[in-house]
N, C-alpha and C positions, 0 to 999 in steps of 0.2 A: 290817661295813658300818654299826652301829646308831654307830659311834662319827662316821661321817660322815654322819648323821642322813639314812639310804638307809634306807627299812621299805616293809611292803607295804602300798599305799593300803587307808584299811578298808572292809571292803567286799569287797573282792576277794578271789575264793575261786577261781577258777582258777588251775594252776599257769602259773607263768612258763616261754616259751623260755627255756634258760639263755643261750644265747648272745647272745641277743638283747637279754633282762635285763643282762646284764653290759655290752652295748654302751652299753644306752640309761644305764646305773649313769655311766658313762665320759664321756659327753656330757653326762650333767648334773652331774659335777665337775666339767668344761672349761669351763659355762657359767653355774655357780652354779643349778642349779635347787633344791637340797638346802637351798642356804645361798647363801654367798658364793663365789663360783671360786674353787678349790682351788691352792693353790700348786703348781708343776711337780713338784717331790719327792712332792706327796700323789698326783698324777695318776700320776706313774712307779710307786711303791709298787703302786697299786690295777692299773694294770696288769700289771706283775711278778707281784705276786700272785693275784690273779684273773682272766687273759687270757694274757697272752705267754708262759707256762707252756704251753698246751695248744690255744692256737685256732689255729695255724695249724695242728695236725696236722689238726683237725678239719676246716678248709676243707679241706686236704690231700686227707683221704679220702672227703669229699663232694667233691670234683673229681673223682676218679680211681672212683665207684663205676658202671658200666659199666649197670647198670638206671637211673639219677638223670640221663640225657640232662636234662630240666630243669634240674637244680642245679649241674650240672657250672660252668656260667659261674660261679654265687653262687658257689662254692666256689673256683673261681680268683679270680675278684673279691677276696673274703675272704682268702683265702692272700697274694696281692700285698700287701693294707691292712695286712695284720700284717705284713710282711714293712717295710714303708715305719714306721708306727708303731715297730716297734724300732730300728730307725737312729733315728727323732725323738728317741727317749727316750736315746739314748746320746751324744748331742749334747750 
């Protein structure tokens, strides 16, 4: 991430959600927060590699965890999003 000039604001000593870290990592390649909006190739890459690997199982299993009645939506919500994002990116 250091080479997409992504670090953790200083100061900040709480750990990151991962998921959510990685999401917001994703919308600020899309919209230039880092730097300049990242080309489509660097947006696919970072998601290939840090995301579409393993997030949808994760909504997957927060939808289907039978105690998480609250999260159950988040996690379909999420399962769909990545589900719609890898068709984007193979476009």
């Amino acid at each position: 991430m250091a080479p997409l000039g992504i670090a953790r604001r200083a100061g900040v000593v709480e750990p990151e959600d991962h998921i959510a870290a990685l999401m917001e990592m994703m919308a600020g390649l899309i919209e230039g927060d880092f730097s300049a909006p990242q080309p489509l190739s660097v947006q696919s890459d970072f998601f290939a590699r840090h995301i579409g690997a393993w997030a949808s199982h994760f909504f997957s299993d927060l939808e289907d965890l039978p105690q998480a009645r609250l999260y159950a939506p988040v996690g379909r919500a999420g399962r769909l999003f990545m589900a719609v994002e890898a068709q984007a990116f193979e476009m």
